[in-house]
Structures are given as C-alpha cells and as structure tokens.
C-alpha positions as CSV (number, residue, x, y, z in Angstrom):
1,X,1.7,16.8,30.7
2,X,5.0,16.4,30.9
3,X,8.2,19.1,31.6
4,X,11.0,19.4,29.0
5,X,14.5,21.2,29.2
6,X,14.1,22.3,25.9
7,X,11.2,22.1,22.5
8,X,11.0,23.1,19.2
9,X,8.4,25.1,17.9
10,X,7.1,24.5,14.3
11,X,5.8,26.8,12.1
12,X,1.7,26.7,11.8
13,X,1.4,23.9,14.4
14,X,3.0,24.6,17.8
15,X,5.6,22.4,19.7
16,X,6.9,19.0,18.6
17,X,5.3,16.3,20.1
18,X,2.5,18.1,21.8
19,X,-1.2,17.3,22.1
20,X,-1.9,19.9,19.5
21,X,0.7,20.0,16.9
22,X,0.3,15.8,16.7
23,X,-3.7,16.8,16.2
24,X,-4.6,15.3,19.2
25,X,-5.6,18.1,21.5
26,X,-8.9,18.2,23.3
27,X,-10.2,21.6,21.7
28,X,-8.6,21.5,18.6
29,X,-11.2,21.8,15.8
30,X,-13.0,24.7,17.9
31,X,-10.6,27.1,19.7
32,X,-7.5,25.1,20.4
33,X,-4.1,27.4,20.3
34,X,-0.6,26.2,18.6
35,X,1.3,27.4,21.7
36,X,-0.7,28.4,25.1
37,X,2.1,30.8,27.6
38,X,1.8,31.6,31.2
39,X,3.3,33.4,33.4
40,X,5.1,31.9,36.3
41,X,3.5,35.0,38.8
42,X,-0.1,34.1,37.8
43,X,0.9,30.4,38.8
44,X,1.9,31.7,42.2
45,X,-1.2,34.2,42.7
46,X,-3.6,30.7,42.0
47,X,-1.3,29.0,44.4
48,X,-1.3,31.4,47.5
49,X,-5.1,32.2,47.2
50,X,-6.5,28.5,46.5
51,X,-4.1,26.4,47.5
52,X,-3.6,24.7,45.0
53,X,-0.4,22.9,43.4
54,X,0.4,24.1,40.2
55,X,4.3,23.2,39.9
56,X,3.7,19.7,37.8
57,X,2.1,20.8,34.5
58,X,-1.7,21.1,36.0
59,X,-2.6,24.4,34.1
60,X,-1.7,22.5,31.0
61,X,-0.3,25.5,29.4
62,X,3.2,24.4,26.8
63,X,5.1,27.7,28.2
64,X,5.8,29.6,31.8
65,X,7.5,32.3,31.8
66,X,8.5,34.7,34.5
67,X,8.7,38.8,34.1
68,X,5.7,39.3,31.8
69,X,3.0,40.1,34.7
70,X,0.7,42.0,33.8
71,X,3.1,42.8,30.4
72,X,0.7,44.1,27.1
73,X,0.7,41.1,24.9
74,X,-1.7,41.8,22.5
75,X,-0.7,42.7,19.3
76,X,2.8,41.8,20.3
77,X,5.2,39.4,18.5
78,X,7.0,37.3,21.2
79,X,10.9,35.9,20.5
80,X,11.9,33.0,22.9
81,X,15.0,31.4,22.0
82,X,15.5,30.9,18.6
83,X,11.4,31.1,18.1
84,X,9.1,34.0,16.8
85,X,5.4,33.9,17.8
86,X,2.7,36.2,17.4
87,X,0.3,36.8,20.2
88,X,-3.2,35.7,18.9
89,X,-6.0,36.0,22.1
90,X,-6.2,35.8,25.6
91,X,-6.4,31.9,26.5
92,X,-9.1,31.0,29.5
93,X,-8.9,28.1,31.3
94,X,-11.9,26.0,30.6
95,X,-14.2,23.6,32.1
96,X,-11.8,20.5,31.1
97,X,-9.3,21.6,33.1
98,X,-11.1,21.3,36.5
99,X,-12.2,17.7,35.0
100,X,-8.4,16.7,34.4
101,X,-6.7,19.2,37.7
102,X,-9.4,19.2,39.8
103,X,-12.3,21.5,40.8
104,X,-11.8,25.0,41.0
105,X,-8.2,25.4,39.1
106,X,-10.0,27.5,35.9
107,X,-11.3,29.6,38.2
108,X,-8.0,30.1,40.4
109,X,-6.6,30.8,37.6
110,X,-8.1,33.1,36.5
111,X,-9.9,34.6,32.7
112,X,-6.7,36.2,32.1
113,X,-3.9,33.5,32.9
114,X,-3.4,32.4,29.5
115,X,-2.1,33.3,26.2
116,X,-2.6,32.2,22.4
117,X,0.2,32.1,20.2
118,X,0.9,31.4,16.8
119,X,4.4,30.1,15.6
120,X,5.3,32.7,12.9
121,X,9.3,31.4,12.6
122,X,10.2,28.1,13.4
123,X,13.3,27.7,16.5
124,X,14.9,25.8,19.6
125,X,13.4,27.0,22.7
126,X,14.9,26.3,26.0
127,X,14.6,26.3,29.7
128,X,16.4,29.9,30.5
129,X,16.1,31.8,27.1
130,X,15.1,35.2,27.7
131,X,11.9,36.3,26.2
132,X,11.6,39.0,24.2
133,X,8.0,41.3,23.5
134,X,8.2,43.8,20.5
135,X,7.0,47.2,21.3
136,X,3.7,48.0,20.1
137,X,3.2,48.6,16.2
138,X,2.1,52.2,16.1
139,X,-1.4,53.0,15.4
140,X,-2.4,49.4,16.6
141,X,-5.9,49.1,18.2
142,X,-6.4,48.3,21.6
C-alpha cells in the first residue's frame, strides 16, 4: 500500500495501478471491489479503542474520506473529483487483513468500515476534492 496525491479511476476496473484494476488483488475472482472507501472517523474510532496505527495504508482500503460518518451510502452514486461511482455493498474487513496488519485490525475496524464501489464515469481524483453523495432515488429500497 502506498499513498498518492492524486489517481485516476477507470471505468469497470477501479484505480490505475492498483492491486485490483492490474488483476492482481487477493480476492478478486470471489468478492473483490473496483474501488473500497473509508471514512477517515472510522479510522480514528479503531485507533482510540485498539490502539492501533492506521495512518500508513494498513486498512488497505484505495479511498479515506472525511465527513461521510455514518452518511447513507447505499443506493447512492458518489462524485469525487472528476470521478462518478456507484455504491455497490458494504465492504468488511476480512481475515487477510489481520494476516498482512496484524491481529485484531478486521475486528477494530469494524463490519461496517468499508465501502464497495463501482466506477460508473471515468476522472482525476485528488487529495482535497470534495465528495459528493446524490440524494436518495425515490422509491429506492432500503
């Protein structure tokens, strides 16, 4: 894992140059995602209660973003920069992770620290761009 100022996501495959887009990802011909998001306060939360560092790329998710605590994803499309993604399911750190991390970081983290997303328009995304979450479709299930 590495930290970038800036990546561009592709349509259908996720970010250039990562695990998943190049085909090389550890999950990716059973669940694996195009583009996994966090948010920055469940990266805290893990932090304070289990003392763990997080701030170097150990959850191993492509995106952190702060404001979207607790935010309604779901159903959702999701501008960053000059990218659109569509939410696609709730992302759960798995048993791999603790292997690569360290013991007990999937469960720090927590069932509901991570995103899916699909890349439904290709774009620049950047360190700083604001993200965006379309209200919800009307009459969409929940």
């Amino acid at each position: 894992m590495r930290s970038c100022d800036q990546a561009f996501a592709l349509v259908d495959a996720g970010l250039a140059d990562d695990r998943y887009a190049l085909g090389r990802g550890f999950w990716r011909l059973t669940d694996g995602c195009q583009v996994t998001l966090i948010c920055a306060e469940d990266l805290v939360r893990a932090q304070l209660r289990h003392g763990l560092a997080l701030d170097a790329g150990q959850h191993r998710r492509n995106l952190v973003v702060s404001g979207l605590a607790r935010t309604e994803l779901r159903n959702r499309e999701i501008r960053i920069g000059d990218a659109l993604f569509d939410w696609h399911r709730v992302r759960p750190p798995c048993g791999y992770l603790d292997r690569i991390s360290g013991p007990g970081t999937a469960k720090a983290l927590g069932r509901q620290s991570g995103h899916c997303l699909r890349v439904r328009a290709a774009g620049l995304i950047k360190v700083g761009d604001r993200v965006h979450v379309s209200p919800p479709a009307s009459g969409s299930q929940r």
